[in-house]
C-alpha positions in Angstrom: -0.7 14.6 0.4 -2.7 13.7 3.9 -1.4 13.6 6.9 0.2 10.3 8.1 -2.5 8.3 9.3 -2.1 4.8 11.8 -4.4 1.9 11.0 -7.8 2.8 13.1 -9.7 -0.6 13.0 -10.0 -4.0 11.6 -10.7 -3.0 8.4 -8.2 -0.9 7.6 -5.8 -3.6 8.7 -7.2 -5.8 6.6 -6.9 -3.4 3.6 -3.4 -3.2 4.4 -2.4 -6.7 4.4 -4.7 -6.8 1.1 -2.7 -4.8 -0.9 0.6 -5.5 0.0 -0.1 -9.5 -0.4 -1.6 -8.1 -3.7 1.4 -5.8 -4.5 3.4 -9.0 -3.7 1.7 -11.3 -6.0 2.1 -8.8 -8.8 5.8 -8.2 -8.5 6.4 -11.5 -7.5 7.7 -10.4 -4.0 7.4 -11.7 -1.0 4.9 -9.6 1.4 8.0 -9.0 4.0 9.2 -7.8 1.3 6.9 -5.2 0.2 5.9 -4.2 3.6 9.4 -3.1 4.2 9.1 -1.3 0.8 6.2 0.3 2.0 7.1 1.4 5.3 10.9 1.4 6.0 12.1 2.0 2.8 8.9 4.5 2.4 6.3 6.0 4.3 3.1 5.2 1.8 1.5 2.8 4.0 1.0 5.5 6.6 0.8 8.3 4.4 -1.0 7.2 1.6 -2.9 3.7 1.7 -4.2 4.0 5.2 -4.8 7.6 4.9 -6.9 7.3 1.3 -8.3 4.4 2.8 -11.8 5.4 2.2 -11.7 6.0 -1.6 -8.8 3.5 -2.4 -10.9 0.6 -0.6 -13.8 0.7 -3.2 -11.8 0.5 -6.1 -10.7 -2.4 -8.2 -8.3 -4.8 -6.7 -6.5 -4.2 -10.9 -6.6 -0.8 -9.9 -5.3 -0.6 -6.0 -2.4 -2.4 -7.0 -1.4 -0.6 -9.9 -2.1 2.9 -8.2 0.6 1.9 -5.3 2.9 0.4 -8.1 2.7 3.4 -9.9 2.9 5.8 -6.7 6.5 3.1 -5.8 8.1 3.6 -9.3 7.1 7.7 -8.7 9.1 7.9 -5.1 11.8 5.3 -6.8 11.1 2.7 -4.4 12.6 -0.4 -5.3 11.3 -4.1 -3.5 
């Protein structure tokens, strides 16, 4: 796993709010919701999104949303 990263620049930020709205959509959640999932309840915003950043980014928007789903259900995170 990398090392917890903080968001560097625009895009990045942008990313972020892109997949949790995403996330959101797909679980039908609201994006507070899922942001808290993915940063109090977990750390994968910080150590996995921002920090994979680079490869996640040109992937899919199918795919994004399923990997951090996936990576959720793995840690047992519930929204």
């Amino acid at each position: 796993m990398p090392e917890n990263a903080k968001i560097k620049n625009a895009d990045e930020l942008e990313f972020a709010v892109f997949c949790i709205e995403n996330v959101a959509i797909r679980l039908g959640k609201s994006g507070e919701a899922v942001y808290q999932a993915l940063t109090d309840k977990s750390d994968i915003l910080n150590s996995y999104i921002i920090p994979e950043y680079e490869v996640l980014h040109t992937q899919s928007k199918d795919y994004i949303v399923e990997d951090i789903i996936s990576l959720m259900d793995e840690r047992g995170i519930e929204v």
